[in-house]
C-alpha positions in Angstrom: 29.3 97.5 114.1 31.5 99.5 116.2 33.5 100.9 113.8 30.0 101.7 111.5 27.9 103.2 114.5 28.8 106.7 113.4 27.1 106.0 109.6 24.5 104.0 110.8 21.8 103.1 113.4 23.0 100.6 115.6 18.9 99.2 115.5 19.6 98.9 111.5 23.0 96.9 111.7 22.1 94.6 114.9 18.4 94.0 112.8 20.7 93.3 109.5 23.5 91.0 110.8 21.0 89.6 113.4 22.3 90.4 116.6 20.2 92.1 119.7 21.0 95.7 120.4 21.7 94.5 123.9 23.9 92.1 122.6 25.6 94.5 120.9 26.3 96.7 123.6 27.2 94.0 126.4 30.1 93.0 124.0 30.8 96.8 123.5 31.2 97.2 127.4 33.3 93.9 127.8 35.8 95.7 125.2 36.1 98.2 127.2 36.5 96.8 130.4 39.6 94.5 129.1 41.2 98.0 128.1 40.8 98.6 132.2 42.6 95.2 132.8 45.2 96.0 130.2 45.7 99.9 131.6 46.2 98.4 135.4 48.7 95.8 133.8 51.1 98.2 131.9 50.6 100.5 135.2 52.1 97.5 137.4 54.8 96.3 135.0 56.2 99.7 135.0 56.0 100.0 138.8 57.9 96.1 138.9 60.4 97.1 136.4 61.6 100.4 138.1 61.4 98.6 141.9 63.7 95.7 139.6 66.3 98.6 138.2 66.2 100.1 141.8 67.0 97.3 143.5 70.4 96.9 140.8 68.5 94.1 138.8 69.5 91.6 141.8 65.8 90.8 143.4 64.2 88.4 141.7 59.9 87.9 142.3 60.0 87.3 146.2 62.2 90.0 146.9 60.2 92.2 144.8 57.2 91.3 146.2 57.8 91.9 149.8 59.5 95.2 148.6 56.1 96.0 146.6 54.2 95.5 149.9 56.7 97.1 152.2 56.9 100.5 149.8 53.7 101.1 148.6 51.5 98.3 150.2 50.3 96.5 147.6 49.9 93.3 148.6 51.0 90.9 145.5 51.9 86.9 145.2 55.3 86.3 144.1 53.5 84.5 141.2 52.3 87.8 139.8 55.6 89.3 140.0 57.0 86.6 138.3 54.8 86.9 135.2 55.7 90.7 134.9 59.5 89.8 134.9 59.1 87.2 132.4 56.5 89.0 130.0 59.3 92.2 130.1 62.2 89.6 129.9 63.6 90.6 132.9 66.1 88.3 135.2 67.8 88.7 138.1 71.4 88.7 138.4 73.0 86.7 140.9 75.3 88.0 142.8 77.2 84.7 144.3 80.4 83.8 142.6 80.6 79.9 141.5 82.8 78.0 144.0 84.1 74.5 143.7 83.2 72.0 146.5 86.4 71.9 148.9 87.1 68.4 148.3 88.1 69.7 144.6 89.3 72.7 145.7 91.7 71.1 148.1 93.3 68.9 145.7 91.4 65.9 146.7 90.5 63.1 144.4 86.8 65.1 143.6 83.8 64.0 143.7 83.2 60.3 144.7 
């Protein structure tokens, strides 16, 4: 019906495929309103993935988090961070370089 409502009436299509008007335009305002939700999430996975590049891809969610509410104060669960990473494939690098336990390390006879 959207897609028709410049040919016809929208009275003639909601009374042919029957459907209320009101109907009709309840589900036309729901469309639009997930296009808001959809806007603000683009908006914030951009602002996650440039803190994430900033930061030298080495903060993972809580890091980013805190750093979201100390720069711009939005206050966000780790959670939420954590699904922008993962929906723009984005890890965290660790920085820590693998060690062996001393015991192996020190010739001993490893682990027990």
């Amino acid at each position: 019906m959207a897609a028709q409502k410049a040919q016809f009436p929208i009275a003639l299509m909601a009374r042919l495929l029957e459907v209320s008007r009101a109907g009709f335009y309840q589900w036309f305002a729901r469309r639009l309103a997930a296009s808001d939700k959809q806007t603000a999430r683009v908006r914030f996975d951009r602002m996650v993935r440039q803190l994430f590049f900033d930061y030298a891809q080495t903060h993972g969610s809580p890091r980013l988090a805190a750093a979201l509410q100390r720069d711009y104060g939005i206050q966000v669960d780790k959670k939420r961070v954590a699904a922008s990473l993962k929906r723009q494939g984005l890890e965290a690098i660790s920085t820590r370089q693998f060690r062996l336990p001393p015991r192996v390390r020190h010739g001993g006879d490893g682990p027990p």
